[in-house]
C-alpha positions as a Markdown table, in Angstrom:
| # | Residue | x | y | z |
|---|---|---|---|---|
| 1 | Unk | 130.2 | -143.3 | -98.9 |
| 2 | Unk | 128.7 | -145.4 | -101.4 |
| 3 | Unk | 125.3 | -144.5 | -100.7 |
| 4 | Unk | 126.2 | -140.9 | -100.8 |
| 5 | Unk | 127.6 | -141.9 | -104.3 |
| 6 | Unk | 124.1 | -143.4 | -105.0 |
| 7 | Unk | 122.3 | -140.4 | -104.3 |
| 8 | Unk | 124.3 | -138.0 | -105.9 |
| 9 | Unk | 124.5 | -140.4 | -109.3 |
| 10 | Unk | 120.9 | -140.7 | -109.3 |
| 11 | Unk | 120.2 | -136.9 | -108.8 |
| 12 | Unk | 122.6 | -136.5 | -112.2 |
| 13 | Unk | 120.8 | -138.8 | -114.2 |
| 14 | Unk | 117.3 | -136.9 | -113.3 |
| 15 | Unk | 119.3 | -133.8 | -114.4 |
| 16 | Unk | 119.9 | -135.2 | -117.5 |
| 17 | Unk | 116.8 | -136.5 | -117.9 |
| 18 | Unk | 115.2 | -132.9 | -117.4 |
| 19 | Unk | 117.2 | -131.4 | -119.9 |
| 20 | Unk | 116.9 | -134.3 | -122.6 |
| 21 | Unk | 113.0 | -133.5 | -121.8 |
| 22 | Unk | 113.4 | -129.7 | -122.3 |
| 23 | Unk | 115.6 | -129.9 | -125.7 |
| 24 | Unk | 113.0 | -132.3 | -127.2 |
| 25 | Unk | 110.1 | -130.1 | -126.3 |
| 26 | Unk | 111.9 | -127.4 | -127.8 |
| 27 | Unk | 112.4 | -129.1 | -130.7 |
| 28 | Unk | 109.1 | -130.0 | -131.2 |
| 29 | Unk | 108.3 | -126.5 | -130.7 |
| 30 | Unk | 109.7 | -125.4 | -133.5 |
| 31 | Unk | 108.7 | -128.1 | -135.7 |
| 32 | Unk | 105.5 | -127.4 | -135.3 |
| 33 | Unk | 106.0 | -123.6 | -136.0 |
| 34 | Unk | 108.2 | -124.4 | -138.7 |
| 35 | Unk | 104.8 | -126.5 | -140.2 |
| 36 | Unk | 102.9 | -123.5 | -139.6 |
| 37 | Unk | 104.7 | -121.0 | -140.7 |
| 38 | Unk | 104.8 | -122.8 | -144.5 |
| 39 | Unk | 101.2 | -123.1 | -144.9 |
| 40 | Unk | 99.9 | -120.7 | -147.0 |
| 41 | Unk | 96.8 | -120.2 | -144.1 |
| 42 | Unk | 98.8 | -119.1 | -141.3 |
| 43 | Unk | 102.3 | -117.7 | -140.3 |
| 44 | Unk | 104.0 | -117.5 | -137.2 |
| 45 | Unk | 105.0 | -114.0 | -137.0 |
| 46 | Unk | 103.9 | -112.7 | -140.4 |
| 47 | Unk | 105.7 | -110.3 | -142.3 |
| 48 | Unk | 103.6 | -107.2 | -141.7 |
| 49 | Unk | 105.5 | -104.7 | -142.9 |
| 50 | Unk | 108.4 | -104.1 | -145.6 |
| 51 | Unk | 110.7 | -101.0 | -145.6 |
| 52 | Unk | 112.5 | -100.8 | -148.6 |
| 53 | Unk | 115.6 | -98.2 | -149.0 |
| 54 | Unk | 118.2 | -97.0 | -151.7 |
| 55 | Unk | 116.0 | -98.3 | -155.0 |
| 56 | Unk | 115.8 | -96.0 | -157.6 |
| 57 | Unk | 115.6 | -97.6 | -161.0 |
| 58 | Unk | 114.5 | -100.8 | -159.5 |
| 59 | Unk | 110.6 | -100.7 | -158.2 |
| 60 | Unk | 109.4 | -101.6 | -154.6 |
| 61 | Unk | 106.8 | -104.1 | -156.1 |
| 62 | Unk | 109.4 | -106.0 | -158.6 |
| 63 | Unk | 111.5 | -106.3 | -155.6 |
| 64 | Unk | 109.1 | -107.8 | -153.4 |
| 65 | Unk | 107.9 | -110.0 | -156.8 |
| 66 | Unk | 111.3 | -111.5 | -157.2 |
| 67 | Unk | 111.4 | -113.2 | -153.4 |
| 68 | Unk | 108.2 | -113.6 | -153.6 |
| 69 | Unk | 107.3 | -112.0 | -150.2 |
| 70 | Unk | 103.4 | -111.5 | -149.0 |
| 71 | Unk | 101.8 | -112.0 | -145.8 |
| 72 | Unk | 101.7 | -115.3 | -145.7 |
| 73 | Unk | 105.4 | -115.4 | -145.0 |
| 74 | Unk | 107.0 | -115.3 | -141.9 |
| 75 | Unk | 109.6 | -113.6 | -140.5 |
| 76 | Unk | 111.1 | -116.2 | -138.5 |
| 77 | Unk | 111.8 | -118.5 | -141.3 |
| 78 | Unk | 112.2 | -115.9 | -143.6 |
| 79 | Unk | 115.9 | -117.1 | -145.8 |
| 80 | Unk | 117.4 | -113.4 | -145.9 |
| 81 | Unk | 120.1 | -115.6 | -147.6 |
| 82 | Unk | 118.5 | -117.1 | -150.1 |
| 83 | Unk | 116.6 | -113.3 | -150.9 |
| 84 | Unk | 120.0 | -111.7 | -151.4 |
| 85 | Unk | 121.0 | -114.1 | -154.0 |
| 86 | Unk | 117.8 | -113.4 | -155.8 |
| 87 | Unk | 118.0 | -109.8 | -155.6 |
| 88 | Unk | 121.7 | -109.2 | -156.4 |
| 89 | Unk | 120.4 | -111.6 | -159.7 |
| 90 | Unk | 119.4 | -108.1 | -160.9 |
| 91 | Unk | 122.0 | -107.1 | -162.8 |
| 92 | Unk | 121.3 | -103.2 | -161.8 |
| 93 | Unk | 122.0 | -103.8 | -158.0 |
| 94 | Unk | 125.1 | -104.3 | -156.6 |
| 95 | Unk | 124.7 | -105.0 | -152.8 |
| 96 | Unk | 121.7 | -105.8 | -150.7 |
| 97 | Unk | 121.5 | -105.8 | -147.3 |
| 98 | Unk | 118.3 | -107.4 | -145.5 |
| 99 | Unk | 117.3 | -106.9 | -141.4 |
| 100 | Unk | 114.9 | -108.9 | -139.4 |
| 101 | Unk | 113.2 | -106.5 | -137.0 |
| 102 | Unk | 111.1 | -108.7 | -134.8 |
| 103 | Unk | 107.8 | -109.0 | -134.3 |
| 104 | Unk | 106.6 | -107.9 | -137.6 |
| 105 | Unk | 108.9 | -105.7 | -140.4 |
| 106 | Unk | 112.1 | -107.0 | -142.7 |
| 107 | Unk | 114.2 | -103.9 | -143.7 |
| 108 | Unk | 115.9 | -104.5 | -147.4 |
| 109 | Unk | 118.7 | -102.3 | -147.6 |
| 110 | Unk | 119.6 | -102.4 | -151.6 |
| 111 | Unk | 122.5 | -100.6 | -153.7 |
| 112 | Unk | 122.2 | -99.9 | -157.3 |
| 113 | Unk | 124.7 | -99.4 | -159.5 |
| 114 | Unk | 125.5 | -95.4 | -160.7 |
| 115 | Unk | 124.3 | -94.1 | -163.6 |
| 116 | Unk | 127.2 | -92.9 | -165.8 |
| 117 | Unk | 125.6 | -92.1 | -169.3 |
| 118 | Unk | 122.3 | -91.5 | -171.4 |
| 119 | Unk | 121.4 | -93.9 | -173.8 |
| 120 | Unk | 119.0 | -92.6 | -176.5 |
| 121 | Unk | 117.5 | -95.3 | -179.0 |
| 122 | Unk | 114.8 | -94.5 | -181.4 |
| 123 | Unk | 112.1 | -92.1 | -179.2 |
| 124 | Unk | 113.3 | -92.9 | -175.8 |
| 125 | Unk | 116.4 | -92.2 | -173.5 |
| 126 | Unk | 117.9 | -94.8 | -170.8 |
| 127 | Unk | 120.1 | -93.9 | -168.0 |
| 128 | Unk | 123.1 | -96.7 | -168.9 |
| 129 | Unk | 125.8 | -97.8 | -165.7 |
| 130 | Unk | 129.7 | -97.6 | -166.5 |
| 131 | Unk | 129.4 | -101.4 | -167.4 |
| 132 | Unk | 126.5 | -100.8 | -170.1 |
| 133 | Unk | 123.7 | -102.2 | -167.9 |
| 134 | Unk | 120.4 | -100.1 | -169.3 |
| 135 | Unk | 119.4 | -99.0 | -165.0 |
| 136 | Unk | 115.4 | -97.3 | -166.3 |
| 137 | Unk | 114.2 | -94.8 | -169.2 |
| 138 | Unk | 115.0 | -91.1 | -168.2 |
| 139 | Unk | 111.8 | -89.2 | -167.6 |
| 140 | Unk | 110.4 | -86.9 | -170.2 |
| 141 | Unk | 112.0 | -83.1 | -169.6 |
| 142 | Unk | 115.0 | -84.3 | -167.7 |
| 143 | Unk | 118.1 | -82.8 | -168.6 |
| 144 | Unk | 120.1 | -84.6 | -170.4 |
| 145 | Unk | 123.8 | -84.7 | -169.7 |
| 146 | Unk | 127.0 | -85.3 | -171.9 |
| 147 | Unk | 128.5 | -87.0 | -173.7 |
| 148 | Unk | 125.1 | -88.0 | -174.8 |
| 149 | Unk | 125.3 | -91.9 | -176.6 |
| 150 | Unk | 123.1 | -92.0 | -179.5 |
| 151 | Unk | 122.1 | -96.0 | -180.8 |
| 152 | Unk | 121.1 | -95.5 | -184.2 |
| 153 | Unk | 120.3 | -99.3 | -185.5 |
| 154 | Unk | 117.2 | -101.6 | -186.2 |
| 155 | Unk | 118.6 | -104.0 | -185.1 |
| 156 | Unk | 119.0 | -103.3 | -181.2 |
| 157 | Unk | 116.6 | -104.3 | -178.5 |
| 158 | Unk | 116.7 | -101.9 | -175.3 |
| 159 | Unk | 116.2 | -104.3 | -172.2 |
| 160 | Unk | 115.7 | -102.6 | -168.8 |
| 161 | Unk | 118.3 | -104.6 | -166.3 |
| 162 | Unk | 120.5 | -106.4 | -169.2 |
| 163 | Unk | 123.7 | -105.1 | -170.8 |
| 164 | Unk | 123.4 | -103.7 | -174.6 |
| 165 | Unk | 124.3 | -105.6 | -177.0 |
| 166 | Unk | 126.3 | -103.8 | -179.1 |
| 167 | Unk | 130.2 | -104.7 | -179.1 |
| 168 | Unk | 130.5 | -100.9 | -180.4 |
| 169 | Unk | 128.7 | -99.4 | -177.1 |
| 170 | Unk | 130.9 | -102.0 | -175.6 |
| 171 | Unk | 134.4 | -100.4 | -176.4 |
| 172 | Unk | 133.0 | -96.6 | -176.0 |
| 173 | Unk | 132.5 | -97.5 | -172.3 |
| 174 | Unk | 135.5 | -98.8 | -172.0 |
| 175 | Unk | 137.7 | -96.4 | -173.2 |
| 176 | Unk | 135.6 | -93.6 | -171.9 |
| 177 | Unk | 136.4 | -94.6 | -168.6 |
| 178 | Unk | 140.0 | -94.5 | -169.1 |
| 179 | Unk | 139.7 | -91.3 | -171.0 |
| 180 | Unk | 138.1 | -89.8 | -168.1 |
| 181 | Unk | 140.9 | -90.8 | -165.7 |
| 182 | Unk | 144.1 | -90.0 | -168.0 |
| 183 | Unk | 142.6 | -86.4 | -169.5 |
| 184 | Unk | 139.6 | -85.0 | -167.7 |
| 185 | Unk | 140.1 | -81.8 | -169.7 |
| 186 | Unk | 139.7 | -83.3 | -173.0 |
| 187 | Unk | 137.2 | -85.7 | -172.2 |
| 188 | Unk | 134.5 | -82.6 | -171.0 |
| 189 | Unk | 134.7 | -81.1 | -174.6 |
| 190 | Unk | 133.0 | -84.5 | -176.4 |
| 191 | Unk | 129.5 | -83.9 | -176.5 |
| 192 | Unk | 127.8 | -86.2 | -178.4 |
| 193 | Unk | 129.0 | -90.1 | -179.6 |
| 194 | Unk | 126.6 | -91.2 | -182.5 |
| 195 | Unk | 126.9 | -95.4 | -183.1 |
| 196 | Unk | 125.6 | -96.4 | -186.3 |
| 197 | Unk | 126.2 | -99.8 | -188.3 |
| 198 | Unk | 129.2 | -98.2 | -190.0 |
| 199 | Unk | 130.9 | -97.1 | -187.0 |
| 200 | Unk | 130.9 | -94.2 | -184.6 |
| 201 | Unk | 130.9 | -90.8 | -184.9 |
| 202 | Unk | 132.0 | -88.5 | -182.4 |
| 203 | Unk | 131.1 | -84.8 | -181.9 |
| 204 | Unk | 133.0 | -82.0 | -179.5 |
| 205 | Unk | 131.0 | -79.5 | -177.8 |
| 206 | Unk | 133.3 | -76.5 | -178.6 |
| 207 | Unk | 133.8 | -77.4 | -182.4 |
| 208 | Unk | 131.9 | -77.7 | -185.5 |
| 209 | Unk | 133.7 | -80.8 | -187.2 |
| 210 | Unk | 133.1 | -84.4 | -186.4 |
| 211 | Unk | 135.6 | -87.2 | -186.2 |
| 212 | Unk | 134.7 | -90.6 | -187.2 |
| 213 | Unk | 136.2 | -93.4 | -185.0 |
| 214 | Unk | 135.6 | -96.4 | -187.0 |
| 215 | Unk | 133.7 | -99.7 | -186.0 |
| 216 | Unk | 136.6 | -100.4 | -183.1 |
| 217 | Unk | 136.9 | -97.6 | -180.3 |
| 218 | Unk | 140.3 | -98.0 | -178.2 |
| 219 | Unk | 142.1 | -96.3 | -175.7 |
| 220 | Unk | 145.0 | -95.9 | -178.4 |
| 221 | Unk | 142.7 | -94.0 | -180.8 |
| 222 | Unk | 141.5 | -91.4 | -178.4 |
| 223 | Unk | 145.3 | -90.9 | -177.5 |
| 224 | Unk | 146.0 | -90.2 | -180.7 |
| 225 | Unk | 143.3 | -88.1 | -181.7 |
| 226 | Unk | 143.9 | -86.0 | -178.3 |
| 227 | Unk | 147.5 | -85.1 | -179.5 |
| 228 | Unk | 146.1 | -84.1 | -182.9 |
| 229 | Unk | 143.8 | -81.8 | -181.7 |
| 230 | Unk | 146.7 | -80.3 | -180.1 |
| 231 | Unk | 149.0 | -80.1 | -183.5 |
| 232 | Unk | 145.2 | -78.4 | -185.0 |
| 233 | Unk | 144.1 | -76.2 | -182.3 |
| 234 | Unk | 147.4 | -75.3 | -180.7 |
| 235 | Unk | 150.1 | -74.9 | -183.7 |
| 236 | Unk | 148.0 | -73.8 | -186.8 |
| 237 | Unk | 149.3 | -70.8 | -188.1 |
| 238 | Unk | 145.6 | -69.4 | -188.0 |
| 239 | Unk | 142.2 | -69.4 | -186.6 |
| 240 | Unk | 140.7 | -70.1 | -189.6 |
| 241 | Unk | 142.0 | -73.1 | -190.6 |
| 242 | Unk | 140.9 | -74.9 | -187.7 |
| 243 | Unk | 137.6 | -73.8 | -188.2 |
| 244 | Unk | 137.8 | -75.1 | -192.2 |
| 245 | Unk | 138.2 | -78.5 | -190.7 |
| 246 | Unk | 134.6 | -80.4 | -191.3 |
| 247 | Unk | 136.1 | -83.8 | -190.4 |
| 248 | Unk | 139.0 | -86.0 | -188.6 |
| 249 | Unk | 138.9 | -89.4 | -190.2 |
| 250 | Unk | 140.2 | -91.9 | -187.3 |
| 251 | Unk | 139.1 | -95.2 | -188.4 |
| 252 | Unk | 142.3 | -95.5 | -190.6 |
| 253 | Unk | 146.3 | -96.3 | -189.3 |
| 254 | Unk | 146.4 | -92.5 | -190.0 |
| 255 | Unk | 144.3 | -89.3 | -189.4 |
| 256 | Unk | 142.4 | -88.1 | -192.3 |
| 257 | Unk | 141.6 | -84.3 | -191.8 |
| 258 | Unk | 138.8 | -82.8 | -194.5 |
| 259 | Unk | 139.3 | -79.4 | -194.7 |
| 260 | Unk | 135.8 | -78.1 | -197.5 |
| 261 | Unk | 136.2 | -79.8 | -199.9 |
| 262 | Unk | 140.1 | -80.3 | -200.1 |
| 263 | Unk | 141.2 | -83.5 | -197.5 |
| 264 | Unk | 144.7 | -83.7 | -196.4 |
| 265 | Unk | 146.5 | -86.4 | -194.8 |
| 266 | Unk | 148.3 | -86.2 | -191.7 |
């Protein structure tokens, strides 16, 4: 018995042994791949190939430029972690998926944020998210859809990936968006939304007359202006004095209507 116990001990500890042997050799195994695969001369499995899908405003090329990905990289140690981080950076993307496909080819999956509205400032037009992000100029010809956002100021600079800053565009959006949800209807007749330094001006595609909001766009204003329009368009005794009307003064605690050149106050 105790020599069987001998045997049988001894046969565990060469086990052991064996194993110990195998996990070191491993481990050496990929330190030396892991030293190979940073130099800049060679890469253990090299990334070969790059498929890229769902970019529209953002470029193939920037997006390899911003995690810095070449040949030289390899896909084993390639940090899909770290990549995301850097690509969702971009303030125009929101979600990135990335895929190892082995031997050779990383898969970037990316989601960009909608565009909502066209931003035109000085000779060019931008396509602008919900959230104000500028997403990439609109291409000469394209059709431009409504309500069209005109920036009339000096004093704006148009950045491709960063928000405007203007607290004016700022509110629009805002309120916009509510607009949309609460009265559908009324928000398809506004055409046109110019944003000057004095305030905003707004423009309906079914009417001649303007309405100036003022330098602070809310949700309240718009509610207020919607039921007027109502009293105007609905109630007047006559066609023709809605069509007198050349302006709606909002910017006040009141509406200011400008009928030629006689203005009434409502």
């Amino acid at each position: 018995m105790i020599d069987g116990y001998g045997k049988s001990e001894v046969r565990y500890r060469k086990v052991i042994r064996v194993i110990l042997v195998l996990c070191i050799g491993v481990l050496i195994l990929l330190l030396g791949i892991k030293i190979l695969g940073g130099s800049a001369k060679t890469a253990v499995l090299p990334i070969k190939k790059v498929q890229i899908f769902g970019n529209t405003y953002t470029r193939s090329d920037e997006l390899l430029r911003m995690i810095n990905l070449d040949t030289s990289r390899s896909l084993l140690f390639f940090n899909n972690r770290a990549a995301k981080i850097t690509l969702l950076s971009d303030r125009r993307i929101s979600g990135v998926e990335i895929v190892k496909v082995y031997p050779d080819t990383l898969k970037i999956y990316v989601a960009e944020k909608r565009s909502r509205f066209q931003l035109a400032h000085g000779e060019h037009t931008y396509w602008m998210s919900a959230d104000g992000i500028v997403l990439g100029a609109v291409p000469e010809g394209e059709e431009l859809i409504v309500p069209l956002i005109t920036l009339i100021s000096n004093n704006d600079d148009i950045k491709i990936g960063e928000e405007i800053a203007n607290f004016m565009v700022f509110d629009l959006l805002g309120s916009l968006k509510e607009l949309e949800r609460l009265h559908p209807d009324f928000y398809k007749r506004i055409q046109l939304f110019h944003i000057t330094e004095s305030g905003v001006y707004m423009y309906f595609e079914d009417r001649g007359y303007r309405v100036y909001l003022g330098n602070r766009i809310t949700e309240e204003k718009f509610e207020k202006l919607r039921a007027l329009t109502l009293v105007l368009e609905n109630y007047a005794p006559d066609d023709d004095s809605v069509s007198d009307i050349k302006e709606i003064d909002m910017s006040l605690s009141y509406a200011a209507v400008r009928k030629g050149e006689k203005e009434n106050e409502l």
